[in-house]
C-alpha positions as MATLAB code, in Angstrom:
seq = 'XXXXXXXXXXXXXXXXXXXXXXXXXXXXXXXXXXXXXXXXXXXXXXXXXXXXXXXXXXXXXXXXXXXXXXXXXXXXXXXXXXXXXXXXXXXXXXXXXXXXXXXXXXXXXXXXXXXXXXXXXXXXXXXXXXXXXXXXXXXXXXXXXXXXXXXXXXXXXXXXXXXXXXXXXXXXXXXXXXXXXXXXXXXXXXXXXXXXXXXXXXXXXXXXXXXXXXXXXXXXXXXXXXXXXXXXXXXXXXXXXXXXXXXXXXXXXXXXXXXXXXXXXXXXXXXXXXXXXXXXXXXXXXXXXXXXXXXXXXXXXXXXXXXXXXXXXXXXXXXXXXXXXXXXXXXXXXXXXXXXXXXXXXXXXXXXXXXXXXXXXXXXXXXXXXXXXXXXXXXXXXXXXXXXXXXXXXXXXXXXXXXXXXXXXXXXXXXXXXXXXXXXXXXXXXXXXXXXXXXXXXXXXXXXXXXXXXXXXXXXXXXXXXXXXXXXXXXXXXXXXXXXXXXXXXXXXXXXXXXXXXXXXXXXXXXXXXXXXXXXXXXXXXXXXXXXXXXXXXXXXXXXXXXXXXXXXXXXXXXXXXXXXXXXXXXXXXXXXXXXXXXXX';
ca = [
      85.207  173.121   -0.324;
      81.770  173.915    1.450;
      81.826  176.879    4.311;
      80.930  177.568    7.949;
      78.187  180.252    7.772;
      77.742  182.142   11.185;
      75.348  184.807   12.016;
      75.832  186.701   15.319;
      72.825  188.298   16.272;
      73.752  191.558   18.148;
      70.146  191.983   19.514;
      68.598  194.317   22.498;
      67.728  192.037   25.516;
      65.167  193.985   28.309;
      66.502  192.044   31.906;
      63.373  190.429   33.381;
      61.297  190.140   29.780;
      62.673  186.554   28.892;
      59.060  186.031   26.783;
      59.926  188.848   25.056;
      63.542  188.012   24.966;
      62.539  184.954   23.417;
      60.731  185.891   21.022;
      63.973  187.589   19.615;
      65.406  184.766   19.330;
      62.924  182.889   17.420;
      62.596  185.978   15.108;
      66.455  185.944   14.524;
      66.624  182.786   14.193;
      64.153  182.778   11.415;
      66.174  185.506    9.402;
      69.209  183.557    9.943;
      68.160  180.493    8.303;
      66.512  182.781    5.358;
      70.290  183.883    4.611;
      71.359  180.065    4.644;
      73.367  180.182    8.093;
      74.455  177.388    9.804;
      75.157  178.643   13.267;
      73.336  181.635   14.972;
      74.722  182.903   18.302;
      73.109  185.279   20.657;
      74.600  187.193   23.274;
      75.575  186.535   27.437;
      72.460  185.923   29.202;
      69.812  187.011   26.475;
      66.891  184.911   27.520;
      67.059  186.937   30.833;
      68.816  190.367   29.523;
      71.950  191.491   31.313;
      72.460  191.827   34.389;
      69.643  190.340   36.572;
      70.995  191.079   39.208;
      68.712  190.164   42.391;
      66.386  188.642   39.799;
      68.681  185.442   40.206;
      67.601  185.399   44.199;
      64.389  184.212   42.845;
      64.357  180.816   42.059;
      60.969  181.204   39.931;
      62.597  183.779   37.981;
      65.577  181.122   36.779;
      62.765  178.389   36.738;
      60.913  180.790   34.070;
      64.192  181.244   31.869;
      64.907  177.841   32.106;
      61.316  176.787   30.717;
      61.227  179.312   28.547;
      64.736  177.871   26.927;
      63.093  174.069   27.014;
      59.967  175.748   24.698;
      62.163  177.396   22.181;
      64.094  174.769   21.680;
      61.149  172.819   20.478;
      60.996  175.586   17.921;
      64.608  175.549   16.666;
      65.243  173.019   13.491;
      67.652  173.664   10.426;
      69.873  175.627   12.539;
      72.283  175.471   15.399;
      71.296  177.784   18.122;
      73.186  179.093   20.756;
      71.847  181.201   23.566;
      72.707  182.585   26.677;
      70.778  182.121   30.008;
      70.886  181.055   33.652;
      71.014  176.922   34.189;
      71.047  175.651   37.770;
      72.183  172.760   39.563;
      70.711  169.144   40.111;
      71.414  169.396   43.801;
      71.287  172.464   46.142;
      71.284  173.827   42.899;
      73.729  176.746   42.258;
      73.502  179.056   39.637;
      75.152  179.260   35.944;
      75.703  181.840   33.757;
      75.631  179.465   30.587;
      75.122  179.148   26.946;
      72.617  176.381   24.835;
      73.573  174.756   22.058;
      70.334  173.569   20.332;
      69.484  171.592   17.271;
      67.362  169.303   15.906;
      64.301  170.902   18.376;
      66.406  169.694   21.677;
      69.304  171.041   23.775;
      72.635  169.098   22.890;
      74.485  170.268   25.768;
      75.220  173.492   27.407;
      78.183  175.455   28.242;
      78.915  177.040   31.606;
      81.189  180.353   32.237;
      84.396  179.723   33.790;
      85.834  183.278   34.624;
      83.168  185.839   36.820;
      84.167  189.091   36.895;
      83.967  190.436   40.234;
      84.828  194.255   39.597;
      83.992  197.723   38.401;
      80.223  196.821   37.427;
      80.093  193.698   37.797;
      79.236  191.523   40.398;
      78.909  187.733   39.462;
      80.572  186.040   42.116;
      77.238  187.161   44.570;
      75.715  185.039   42.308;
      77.010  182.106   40.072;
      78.734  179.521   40.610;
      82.017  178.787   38.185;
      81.844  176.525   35.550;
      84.780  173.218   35.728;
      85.523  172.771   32.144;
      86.191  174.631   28.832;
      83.877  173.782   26.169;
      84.167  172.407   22.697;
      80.946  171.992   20.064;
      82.324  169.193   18.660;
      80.642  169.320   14.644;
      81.624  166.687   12.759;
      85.518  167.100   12.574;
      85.159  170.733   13.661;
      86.146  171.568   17.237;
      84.088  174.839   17.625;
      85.259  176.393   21.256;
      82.458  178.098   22.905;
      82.803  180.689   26.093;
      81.381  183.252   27.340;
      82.424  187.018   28.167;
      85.383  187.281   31.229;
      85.948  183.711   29.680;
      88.425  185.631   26.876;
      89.871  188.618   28.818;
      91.696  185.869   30.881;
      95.257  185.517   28.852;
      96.223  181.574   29.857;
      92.738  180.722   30.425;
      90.047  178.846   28.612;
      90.689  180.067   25.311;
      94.331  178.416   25.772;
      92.770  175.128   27.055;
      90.148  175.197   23.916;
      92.765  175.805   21.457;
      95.437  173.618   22.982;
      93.638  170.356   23.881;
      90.522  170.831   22.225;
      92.434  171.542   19.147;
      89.081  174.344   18.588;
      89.417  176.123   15.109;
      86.914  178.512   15.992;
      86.167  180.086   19.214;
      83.033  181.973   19.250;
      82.262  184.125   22.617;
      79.030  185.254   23.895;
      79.194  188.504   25.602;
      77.633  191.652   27.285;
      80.332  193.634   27.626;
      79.212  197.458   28.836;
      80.825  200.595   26.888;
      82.787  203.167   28.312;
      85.061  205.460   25.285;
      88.065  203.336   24.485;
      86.101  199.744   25.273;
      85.921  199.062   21.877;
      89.699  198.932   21.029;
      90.642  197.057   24.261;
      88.409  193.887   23.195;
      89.813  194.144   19.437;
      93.262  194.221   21.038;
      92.393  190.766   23.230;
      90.249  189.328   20.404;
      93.226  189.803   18.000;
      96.008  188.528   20.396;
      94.001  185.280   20.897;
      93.210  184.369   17.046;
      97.315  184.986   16.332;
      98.455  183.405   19.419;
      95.997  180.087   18.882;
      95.550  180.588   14.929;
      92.019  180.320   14.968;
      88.665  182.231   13.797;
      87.808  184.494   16.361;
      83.536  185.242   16.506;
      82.410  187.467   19.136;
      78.488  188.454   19.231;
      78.233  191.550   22.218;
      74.787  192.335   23.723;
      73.366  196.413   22.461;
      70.791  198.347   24.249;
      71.139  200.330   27.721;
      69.858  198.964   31.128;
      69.995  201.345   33.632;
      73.789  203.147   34.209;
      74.954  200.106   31.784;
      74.795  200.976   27.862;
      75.840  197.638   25.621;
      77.507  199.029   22.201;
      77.370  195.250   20.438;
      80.218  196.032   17.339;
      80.436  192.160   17.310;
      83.023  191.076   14.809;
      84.426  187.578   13.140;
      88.360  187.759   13.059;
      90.481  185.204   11.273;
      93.748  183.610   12.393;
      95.466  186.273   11.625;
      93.848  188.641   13.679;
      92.132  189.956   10.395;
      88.468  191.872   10.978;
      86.483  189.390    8.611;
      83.155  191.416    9.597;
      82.015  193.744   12.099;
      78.511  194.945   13.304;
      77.524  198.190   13.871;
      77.889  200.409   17.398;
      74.589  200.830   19.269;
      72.265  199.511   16.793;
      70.814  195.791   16.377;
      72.613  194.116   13.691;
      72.394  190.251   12.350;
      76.488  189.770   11.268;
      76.881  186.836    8.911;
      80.260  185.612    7.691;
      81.188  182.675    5.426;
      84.305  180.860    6.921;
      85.722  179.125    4.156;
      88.564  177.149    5.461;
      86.221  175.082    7.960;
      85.631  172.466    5.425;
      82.054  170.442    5.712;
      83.056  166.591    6.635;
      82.438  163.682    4.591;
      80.116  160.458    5.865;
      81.789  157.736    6.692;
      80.383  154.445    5.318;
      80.606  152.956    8.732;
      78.645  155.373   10.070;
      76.269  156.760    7.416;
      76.700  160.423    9.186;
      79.426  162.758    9.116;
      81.943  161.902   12.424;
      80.395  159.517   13.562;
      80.380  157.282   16.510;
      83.947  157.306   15.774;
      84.552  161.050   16.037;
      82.801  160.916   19.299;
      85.035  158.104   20.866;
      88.209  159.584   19.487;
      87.466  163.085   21.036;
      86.754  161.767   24.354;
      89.641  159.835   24.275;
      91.675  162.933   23.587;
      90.765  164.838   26.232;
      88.965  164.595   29.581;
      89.476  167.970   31.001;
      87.314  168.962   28.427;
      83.522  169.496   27.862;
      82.403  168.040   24.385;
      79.306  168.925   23.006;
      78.404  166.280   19.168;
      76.822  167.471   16.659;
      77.378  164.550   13.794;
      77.171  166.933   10.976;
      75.926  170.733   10.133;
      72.389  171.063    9.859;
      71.976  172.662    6.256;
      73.444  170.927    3.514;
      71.856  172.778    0.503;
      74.590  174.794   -1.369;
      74.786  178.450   -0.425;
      74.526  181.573   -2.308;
      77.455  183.451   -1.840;
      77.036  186.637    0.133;
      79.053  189.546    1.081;
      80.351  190.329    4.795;
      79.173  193.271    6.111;
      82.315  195.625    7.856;
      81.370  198.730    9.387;
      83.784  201.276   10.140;
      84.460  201.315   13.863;
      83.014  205.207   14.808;
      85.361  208.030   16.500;
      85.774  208.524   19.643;
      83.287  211.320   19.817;
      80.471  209.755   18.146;
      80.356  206.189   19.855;
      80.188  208.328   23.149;
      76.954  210.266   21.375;
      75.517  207.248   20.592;
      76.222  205.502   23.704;
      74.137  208.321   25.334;
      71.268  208.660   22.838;
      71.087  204.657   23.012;
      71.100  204.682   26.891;
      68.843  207.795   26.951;
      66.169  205.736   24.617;
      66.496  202.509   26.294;
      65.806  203.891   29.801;
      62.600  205.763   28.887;
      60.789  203.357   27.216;
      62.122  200.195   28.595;
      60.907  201.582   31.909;
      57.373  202.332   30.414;
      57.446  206.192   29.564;
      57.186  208.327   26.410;
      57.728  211.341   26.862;
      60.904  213.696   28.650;
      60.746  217.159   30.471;
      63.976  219.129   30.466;
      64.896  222.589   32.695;
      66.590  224.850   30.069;
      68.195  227.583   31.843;
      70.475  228.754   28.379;
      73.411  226.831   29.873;
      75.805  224.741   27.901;
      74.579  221.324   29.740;
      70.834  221.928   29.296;
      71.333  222.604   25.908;
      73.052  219.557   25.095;
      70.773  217.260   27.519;
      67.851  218.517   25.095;
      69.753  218.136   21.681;
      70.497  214.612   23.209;
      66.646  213.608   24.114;
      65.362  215.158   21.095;
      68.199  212.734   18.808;
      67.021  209.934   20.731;
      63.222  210.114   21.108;
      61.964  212.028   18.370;
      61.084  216.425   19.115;
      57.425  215.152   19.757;
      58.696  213.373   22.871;
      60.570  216.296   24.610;
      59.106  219.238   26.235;
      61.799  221.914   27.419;
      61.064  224.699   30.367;
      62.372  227.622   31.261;
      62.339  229.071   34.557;
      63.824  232.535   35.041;
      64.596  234.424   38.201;
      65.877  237.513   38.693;
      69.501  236.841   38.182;
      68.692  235.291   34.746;
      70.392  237.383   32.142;
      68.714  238.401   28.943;
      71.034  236.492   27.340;
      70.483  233.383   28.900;
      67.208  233.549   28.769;
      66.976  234.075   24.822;
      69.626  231.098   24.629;
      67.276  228.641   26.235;
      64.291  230.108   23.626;
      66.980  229.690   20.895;
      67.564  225.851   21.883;
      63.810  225.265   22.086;
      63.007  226.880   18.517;
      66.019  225.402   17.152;
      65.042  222.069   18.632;
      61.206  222.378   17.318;
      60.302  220.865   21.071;
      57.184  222.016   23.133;
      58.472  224.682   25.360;
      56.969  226.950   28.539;
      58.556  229.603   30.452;
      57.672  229.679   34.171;
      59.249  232.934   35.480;
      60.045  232.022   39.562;
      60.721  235.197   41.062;
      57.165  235.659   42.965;
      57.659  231.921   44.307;
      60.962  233.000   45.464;
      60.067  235.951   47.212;
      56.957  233.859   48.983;
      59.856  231.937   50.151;
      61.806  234.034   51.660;
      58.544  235.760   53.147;
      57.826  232.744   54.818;
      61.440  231.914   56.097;
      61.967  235.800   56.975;
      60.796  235.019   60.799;
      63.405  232.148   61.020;
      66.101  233.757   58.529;
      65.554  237.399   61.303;
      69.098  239.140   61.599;
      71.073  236.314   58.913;
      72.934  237.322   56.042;
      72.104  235.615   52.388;
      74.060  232.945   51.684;
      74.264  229.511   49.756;
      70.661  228.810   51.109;
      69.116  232.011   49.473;
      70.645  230.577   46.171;
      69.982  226.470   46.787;
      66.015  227.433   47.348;
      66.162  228.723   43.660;
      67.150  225.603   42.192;
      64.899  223.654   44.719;
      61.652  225.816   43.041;
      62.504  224.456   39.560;
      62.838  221.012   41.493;
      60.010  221.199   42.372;
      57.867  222.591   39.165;
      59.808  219.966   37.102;
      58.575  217.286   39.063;
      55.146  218.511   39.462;
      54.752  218.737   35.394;
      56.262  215.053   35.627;
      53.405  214.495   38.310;
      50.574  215.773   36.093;
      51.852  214.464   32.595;
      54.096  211.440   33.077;
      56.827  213.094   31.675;
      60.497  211.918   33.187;
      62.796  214.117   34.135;
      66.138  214.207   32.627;
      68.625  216.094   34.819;
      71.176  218.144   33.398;
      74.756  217.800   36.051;
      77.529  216.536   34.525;
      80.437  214.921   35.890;
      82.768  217.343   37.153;
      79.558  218.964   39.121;
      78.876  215.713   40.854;
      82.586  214.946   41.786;
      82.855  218.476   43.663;
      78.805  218.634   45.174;
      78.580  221.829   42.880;
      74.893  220.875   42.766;
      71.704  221.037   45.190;
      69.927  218.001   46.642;
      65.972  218.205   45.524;
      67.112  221.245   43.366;
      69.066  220.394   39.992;
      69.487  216.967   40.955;
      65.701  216.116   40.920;
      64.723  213.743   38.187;
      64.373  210.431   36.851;
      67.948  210.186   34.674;
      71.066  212.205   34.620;
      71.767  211.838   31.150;
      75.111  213.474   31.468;
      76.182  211.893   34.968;
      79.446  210.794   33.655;
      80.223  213.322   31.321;
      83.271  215.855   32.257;
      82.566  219.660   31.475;
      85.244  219.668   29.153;
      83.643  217.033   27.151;
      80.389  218.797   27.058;
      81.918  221.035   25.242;
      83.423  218.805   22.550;
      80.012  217.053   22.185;
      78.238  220.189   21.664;
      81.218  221.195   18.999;
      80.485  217.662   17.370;
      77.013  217.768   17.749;
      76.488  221.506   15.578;
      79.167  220.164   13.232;
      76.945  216.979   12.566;
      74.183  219.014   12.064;
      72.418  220.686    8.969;
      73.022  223.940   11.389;
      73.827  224.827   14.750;
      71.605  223.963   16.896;
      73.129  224.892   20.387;
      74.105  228.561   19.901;
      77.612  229.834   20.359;
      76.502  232.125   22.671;
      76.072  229.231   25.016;
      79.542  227.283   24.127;
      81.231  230.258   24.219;
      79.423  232.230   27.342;
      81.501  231.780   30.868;
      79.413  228.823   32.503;
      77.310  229.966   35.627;
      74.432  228.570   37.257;
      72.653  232.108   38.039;
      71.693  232.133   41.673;
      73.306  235.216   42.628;
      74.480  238.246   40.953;
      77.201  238.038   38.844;
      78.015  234.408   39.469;
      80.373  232.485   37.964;
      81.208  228.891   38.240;
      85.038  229.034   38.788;
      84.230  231.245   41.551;
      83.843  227.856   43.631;
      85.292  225.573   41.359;
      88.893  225.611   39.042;
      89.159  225.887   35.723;
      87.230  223.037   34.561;
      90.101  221.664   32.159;
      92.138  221.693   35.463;
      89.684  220.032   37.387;
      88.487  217.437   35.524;
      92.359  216.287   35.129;
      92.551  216.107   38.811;
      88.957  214.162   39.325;
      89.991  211.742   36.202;
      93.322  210.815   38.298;
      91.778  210.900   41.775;
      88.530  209.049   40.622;
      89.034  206.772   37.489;
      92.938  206.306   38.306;
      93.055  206.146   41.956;
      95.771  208.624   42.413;
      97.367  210.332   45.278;
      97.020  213.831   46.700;
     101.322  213.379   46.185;
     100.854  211.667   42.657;
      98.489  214.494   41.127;
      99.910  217.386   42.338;
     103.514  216.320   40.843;
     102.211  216.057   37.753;
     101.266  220.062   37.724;
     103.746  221.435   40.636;
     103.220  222.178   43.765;
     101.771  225.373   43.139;
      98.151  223.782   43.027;
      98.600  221.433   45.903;
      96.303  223.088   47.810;
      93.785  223.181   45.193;
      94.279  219.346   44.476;
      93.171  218.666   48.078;
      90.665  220.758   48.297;
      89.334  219.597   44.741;
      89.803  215.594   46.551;
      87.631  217.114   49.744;
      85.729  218.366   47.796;
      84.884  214.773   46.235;
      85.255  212.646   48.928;
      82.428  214.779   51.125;
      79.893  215.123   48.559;
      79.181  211.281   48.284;
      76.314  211.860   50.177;
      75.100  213.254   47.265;
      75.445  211.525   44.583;
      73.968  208.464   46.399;
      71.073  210.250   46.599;
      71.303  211.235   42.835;
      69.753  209.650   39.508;
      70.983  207.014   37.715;
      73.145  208.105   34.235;
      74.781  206.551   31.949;
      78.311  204.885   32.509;
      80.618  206.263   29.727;
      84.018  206.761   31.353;
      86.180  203.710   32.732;
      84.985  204.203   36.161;
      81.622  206.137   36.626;
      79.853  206.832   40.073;
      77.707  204.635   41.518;
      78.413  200.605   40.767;
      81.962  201.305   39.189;
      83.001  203.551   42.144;
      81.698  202.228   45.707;
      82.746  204.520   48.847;
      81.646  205.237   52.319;
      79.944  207.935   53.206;
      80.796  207.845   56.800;
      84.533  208.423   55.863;
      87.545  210.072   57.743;
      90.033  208.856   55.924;
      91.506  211.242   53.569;
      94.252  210.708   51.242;
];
């Protein structure tokens, strides 16, 4: 009995650079055919990366992809291909997201998505139309399903019409499916219910790489009928997956024929079923015996570390897929600076980060050595720009406006707005970015300044809680050879130094207590009522101040950098509300 070989080729797609994209494929599918495979699949939408979002508006940006798909297919023999991208209409032509299936140097048919997701992040109903049929390769006497992404989080939907009346033995899904923690178990929990329910081989190749907010984790895996992990990719890296899948046995020619299936393959399969799309293929391309080889299975990474990754992947991706090299960072000797820098300097290399320090006259000594500490330990480039004299030029000027007012939160907001302000002139001069350093729970509550701590180019820790700050610092010094963020800072009550003896929980709650309240109010969408049960209603009060406190700082955070989406439902395309708002819950 001869095999199925099937490579999926977890690759990193940039949206817009479908040359480039291309020419990912045609390296890929080069390697693939060097390890004797006789299907390579790439994921959702590679040719154009994921999501193109108002690309699509542009009909000579789909014309491109589509050309671009014609050309590589002329490249494409010994192989089957298949590939994501956009197709388009005859007619008033609407849009596709679709999959190729190429051999032979031409396109044998293509496969359009049935389900669009239309929530949280995405938005593919603004732009594609559905597709009318479920798909079946049909290869030789092996009905191979093919979808695409939503197309298997449906439970009665195309993966039940492959398997029942295509009779598909193998469904293999092409997919950019964006991580947040706890993503990865929810698809091996609907990727194992299908392959039991439908006793077939389940192959699932996920895009990897961060665009924008999004980060991609790819872990593609091969499952067998019994919802068995055959072999699984790694998180956050590229990755070529190849498994052998014995019990698809190779076809034999028929005499009348002289190929395998045949004329009469084709007739009887359309004969079986017209509610579904058949793609021939007479027989597998390669026919030379294989070597055997060994399936690779890599250990699915804790919850902790996928989340590190996710950011240093994201972090990497954004800086040099939008053209820069090199990071600047505000270390004040806080917790969050800290890790932002331990973060940049895992991802980009030490020689790529460059930390400052900007002092005033409510930085403590200790503080102040922490952020030195960081930098050393770190090995980055590193200034210190004291800001006490700008400050007091400041308040100079202002002093004739300010005549006969107390200090208050504006004293301490033009602090932060100085560092703003010398961050982004060094970014100016050097073409460094600017990586922000707010993290989640300071964005939910406004407990950050407009053009002061917010300025910058990414918030690598947008949609990262306080409280899991903290547990990514633990994990990050326990990785380590050493420590590198000091316990001083872990340890050391959190305060953002504007004014003498500050504190942050003299605004905020304790931040265990509030992020519990902004992970019910924001991610689960529950009531004032609902979260203060849960803790009595002793903190009622606090709860709707805490929910004020969110639901009148989106202002903010619509004017704040983009960061990368690592909870269920992060800020910004996940989470979509009004600032002009009087409703309150």
């Amino acid at each position: 009995m001869s095999c199925l070989r099937l490579a999926l080729a977890q690759r990193n797609a940039t949206v817009g650079d479908i040359k480039g994209n291309a020419a990912k494929v045609l390296e890929s599918v080069a390697e693939a055919k060097k390890l004797q495979t006789d299907i390579v699949v790439f994921p959702e939408l590679f040719l154009t990366g994921y999501p193109p979002e108002d690309l699509l508006l542009h009909p000579a940006f789909v014309n491109d992809n589509i050309r671009e798909l014609k050309e590589l297919a002329k490249k494409i023999e010994g192989i089957i291909a298949i590939i994501g991208f956009v197709d388009k209409g005859d007619i008033s032509p609407p849009l596709y997201n679709a999959a190729a299936v190429i051999a032979h140097r031409r396109i044998l048919g293509v496969v359009h998505k049935i389900c669009l997701p239309n929530y949280g992040v995405f938005d593919e109903k603004r732009y594609f139309a559905t597709g009318d049929k479920p798909a079946i390769l049909a290869l030789g006497e092996i009905p191979i399903g093919i979808n695409i992404c939503e197309d298997i989080w449906v439970g009665d939907g195309p993966v039940a019409a492959q398997a029942r009346k295509g009779g598909a033995k193998l469904l293999i899904n092409l997919s950019a499916s964006p991580f947040h923690s706890g993503k990865v178990g929810l698809r091996e929990k609907i990727l194992r219910a299908h392959a039991k329910k439908h006793k077939l081989y389940m192959a699932y190749v996920n895009l990897v790489g961060g665009q924008d907010e999004l980060v991609f984790d790819g872990a593609s895996r091969v499952m067998d009928p019994q919802g068995r992990i055959l072999a699984m990719a790694r998180s956050c890296q590229e990755d070529l997956l190849v498994a052998d899948l014995a019990e698809l046995q190779r076809t034999t020619t028929h005499p009348q024929d002289g190929y395998p299936g045949g004329q009469r393959t084709e007739k009887r399969y359309k004969q079986k079923n017209k509610q579904i799309h058949y793609i021939f293929l007479p027989a597998l391309v390669s026919t030379e015996k294989k070597q055997k080889i060994t399936c690779t299975f890599t250990a699915r990474p804790g919850r902790l570390e996928e989340i590190y990754q996710a950011l240093m992947l994201g972090t990497h991706d954004y800086v040099h897929k939008n053209g820069f090299e090199k990071v600047i960072i505000g270390i004040s000797g806080g917790i969050d600076s800290a890790l932002t820098a331990v973060i940049a300097v895992d991802a980009l290399g030490k020689e790529n980060v460059i930390g400052v320090t900007m002092p005033s006259l409510f930085s403590s000594e200790e503080t102040k050595s922490d952020a030195t500490v960081v930098a050393e330990n770190l090995g980055i480039m590193f200034f210190s720009i004291p800001i006490h004299s700008i400050f007091q030029s400041y308040l100079e000027t202002l002093k004739p406006a300010f005549e006969g007012m107390k200090a208050d939160i504006t004293e301490e907001n033009l602090q932060a707005r100085i560092r703003g302000n010398i961050l982004m002139a060094m970014s100016n001069k050097f073409r460094w970015l600017v990586l922000t350093t707010g993290n989640k729970s300071e964005l939910s509550t406004g407990y950050c300044t407009l053009y002061g701590d917010m300025s910058g180019g990414f918030a690598l820790l947008k949609d990262v809680p306080k409280t899991l700050v903290y547990e990514l610092s633990e994990y990050r010094n326990k990785k380590g050879l050493s420590s590198v963020i000091p316990r001083t800072t872990i340890e050391r009550a959190p305060t953002a130094e504007l004014r003498p003896n500050q504190t942050d929980q003299d605004t905020l709650p304790p931040y265990f207590l509030l992020d519990e309240i902004v992970e019910a109010y924001v991610e689960k969408d529950k009531s004032l009522n609902e979260i203060a049960s849960r803790r009595g209603e002793g903190v009622r009060e606090l709860v709707r101040k805490v929910i004020q406190m969110i639901d009148t700082s989106e202002y903010k955070r619509r004017q704040a950098a983009p960061g990368i989406k690592i909870t269920p439902r992060a800020f910004g395309k996940d989470r979509r509300f009004p600032i002009t708002n009087r409703y309150r819950l």
